[in-house]
VOPAGU-2260 file (C-alpha; in pm, 1 decimal, decimal comma):
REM VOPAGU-2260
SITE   aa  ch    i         X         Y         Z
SITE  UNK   A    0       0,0       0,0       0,0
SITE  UNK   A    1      87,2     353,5     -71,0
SITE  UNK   A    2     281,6     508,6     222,2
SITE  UNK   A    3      86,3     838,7     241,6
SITE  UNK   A    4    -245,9     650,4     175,4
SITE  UNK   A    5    -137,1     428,1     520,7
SITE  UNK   A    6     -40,2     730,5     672,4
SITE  UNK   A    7    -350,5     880,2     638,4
SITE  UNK   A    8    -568,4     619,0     753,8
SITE  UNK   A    9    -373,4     544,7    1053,0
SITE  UNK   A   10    -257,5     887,0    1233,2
SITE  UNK   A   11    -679,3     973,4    1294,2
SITE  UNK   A   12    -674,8     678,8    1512,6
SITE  UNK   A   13    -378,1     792,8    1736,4
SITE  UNK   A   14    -379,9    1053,9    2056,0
SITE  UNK   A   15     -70,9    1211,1    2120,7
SITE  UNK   A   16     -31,1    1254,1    2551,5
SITE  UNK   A   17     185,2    1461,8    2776,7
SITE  UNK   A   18     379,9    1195,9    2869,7
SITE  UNK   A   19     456,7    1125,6    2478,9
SITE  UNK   A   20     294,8     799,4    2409,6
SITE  UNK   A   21      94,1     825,0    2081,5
SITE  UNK   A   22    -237,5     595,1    2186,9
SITE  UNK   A   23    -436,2     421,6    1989,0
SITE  UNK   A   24    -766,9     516,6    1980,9
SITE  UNK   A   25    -937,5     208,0    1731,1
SITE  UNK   A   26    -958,4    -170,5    1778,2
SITE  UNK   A   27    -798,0    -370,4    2013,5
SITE  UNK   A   28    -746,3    -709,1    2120,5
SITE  UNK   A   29    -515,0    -774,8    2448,4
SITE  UNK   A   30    -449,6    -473,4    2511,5
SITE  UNK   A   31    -259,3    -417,4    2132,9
SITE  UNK   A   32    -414,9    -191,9    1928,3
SITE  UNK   A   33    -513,8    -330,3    1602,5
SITE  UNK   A   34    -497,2    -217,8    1241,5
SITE  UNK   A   35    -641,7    -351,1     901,6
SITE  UNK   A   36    -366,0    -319,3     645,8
SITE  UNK   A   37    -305,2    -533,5     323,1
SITE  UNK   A   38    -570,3    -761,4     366,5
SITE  UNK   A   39    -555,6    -870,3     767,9
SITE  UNK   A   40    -558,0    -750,7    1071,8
SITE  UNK   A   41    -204,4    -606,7    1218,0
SITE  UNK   A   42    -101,7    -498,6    1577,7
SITE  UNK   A   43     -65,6     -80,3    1536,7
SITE  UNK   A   44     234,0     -83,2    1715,5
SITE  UNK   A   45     441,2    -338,9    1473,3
SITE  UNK   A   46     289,0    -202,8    1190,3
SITE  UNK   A   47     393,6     177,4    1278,6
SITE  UNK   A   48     773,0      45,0    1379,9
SITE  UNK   A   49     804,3    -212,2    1046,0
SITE  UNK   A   50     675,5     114,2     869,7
SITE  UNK   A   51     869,1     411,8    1015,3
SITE  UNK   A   52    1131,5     248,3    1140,1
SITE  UNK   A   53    1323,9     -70,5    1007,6
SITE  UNK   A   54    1179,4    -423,2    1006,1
SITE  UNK   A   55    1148,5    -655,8    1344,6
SITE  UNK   A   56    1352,6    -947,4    1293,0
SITE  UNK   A   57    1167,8   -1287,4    1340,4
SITE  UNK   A   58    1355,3   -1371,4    1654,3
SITE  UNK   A   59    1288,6   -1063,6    1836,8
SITE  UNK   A   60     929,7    -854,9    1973,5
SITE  UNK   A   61     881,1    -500,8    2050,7
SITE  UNK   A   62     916,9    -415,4    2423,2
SITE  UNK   A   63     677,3    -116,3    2505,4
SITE  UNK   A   64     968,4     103,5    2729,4
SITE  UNK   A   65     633,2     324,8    2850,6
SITE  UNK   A   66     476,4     -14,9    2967,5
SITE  UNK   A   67     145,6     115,6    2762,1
SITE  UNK   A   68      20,3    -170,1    2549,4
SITE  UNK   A   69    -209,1      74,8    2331,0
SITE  UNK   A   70     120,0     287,4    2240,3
SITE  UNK   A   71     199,2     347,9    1932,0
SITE  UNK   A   72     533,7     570,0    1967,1
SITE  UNK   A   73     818,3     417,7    1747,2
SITE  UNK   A   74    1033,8     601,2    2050,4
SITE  UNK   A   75     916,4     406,0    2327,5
SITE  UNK   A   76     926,3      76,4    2108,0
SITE  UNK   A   77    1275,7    -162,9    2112,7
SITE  UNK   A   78    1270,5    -491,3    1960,5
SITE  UNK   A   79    1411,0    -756,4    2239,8
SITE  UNK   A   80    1464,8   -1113,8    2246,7
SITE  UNK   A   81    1119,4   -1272,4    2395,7
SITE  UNK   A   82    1321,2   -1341,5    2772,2
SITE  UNK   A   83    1404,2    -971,1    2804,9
SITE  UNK   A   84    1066,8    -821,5    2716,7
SITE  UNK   A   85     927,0   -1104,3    2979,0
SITE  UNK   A   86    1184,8    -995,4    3229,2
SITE  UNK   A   87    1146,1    -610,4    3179,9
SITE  UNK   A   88     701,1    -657,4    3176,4
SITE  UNK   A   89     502,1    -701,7    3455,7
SITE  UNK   A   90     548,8   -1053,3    3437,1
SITE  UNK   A   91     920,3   -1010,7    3513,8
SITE  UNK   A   92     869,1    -817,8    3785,8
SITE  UNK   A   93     617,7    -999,2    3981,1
SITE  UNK   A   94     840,8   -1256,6    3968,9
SITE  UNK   A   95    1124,5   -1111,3    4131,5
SITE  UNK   A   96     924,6    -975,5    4395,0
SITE  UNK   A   97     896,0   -1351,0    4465,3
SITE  UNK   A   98    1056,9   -1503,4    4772,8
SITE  UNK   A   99     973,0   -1862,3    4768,6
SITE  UNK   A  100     839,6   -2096,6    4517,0
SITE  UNK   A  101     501,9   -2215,2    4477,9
SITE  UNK   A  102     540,6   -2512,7    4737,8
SITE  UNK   A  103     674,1   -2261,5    4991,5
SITE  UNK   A  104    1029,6   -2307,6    4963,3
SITE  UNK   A  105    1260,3   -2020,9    4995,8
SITE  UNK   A  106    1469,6   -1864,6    4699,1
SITE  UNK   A  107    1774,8   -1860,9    4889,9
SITE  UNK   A  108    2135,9   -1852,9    4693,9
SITE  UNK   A  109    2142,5   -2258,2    4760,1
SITE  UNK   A  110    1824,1   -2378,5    4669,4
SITE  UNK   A  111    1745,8   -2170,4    4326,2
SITE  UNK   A  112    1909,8   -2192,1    3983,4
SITE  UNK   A  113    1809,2   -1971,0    3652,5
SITE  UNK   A  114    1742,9   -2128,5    3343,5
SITE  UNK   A  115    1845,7   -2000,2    3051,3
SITE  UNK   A  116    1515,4   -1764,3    2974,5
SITE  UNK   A  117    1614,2   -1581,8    3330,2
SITE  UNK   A  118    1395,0   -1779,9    3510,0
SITE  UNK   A  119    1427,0   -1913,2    3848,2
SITE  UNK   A  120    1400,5   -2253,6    3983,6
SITE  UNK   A  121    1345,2   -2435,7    4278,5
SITE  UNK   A  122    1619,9   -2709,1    4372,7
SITE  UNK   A  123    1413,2   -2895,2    4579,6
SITE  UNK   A  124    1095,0   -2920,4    4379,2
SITE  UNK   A  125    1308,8   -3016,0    4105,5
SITE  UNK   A  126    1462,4   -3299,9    4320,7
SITE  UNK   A  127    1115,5   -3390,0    4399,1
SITE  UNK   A  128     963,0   -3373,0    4054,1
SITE  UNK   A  129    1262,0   -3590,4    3932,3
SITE  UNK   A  130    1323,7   -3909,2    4196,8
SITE  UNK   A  131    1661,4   -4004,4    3916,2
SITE  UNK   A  132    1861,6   -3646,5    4048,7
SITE  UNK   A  133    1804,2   -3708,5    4435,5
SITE  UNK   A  134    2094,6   -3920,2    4421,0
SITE  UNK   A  135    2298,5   -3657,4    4250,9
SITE  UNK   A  136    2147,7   -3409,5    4515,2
């Protein structure tokens, strides 16, 4: 499609705020705003970094910096491996927050290992969950 022709149907459907993000203000699904382009549907934010800025590689997502799903500012978008936009979210976060696993044992220096996504483990639900590594244990 034309660029000014997808220019001009997409920049209607965007608010500018104080703070600088540029929200979308038309579909959405998650959280992501959505945009009809070539045929299907499109998350706004991809579309407006593919088109203004360079192409994401396959490997890698955009990480909203602002934490605002509904952004649409090619500034406060970085493409990141899938681990570091987990670990920088809100998913990331309540998880470091976390002191002990989900069977109540403490993520001390000892009993915890990280995987590697970034993401911690419990030692002794592993041994647990595997009988074959309690002898190694």
């Amino acid at each position: 499609m034309d660029q000014l022709i997808w220019v001009e149907r997409f920049l209607p459907k965007v608010e500018t705020q104080p703070d600088g993000c540029h929200l979308w203000q038309a579909a959405s699904r998650g959280g992501y705003g959505l945009f009809w382009l070539d045929g299907k549907t499109q998350q706004a934010h991809r579309l407006a970094y593919e088109h203004l800025v360079q192409e994401i590689p396959l490997e890698l997502q955009l990480d909203h910096l602002c934490r605002t799903r509904l952004c649409v500012n090619v500034e406060h978008l970085e493409p990141v491996t899938h681990a570091e936009n987990v670990r920088r979210g809100t998913v990331g976060e309540n998880n470091r927050r976390k002191t002990h696993c989900s069977h109540g044992h403490e993520f001390a220096q000892a009993n915890t290992y990280v995987d590697k996504l970034g993401r911690r483990h419990c030692r002794k639900c592993d041994v647990l969950a595997h009988p074959r590594r309690r002898i190694a244990a």
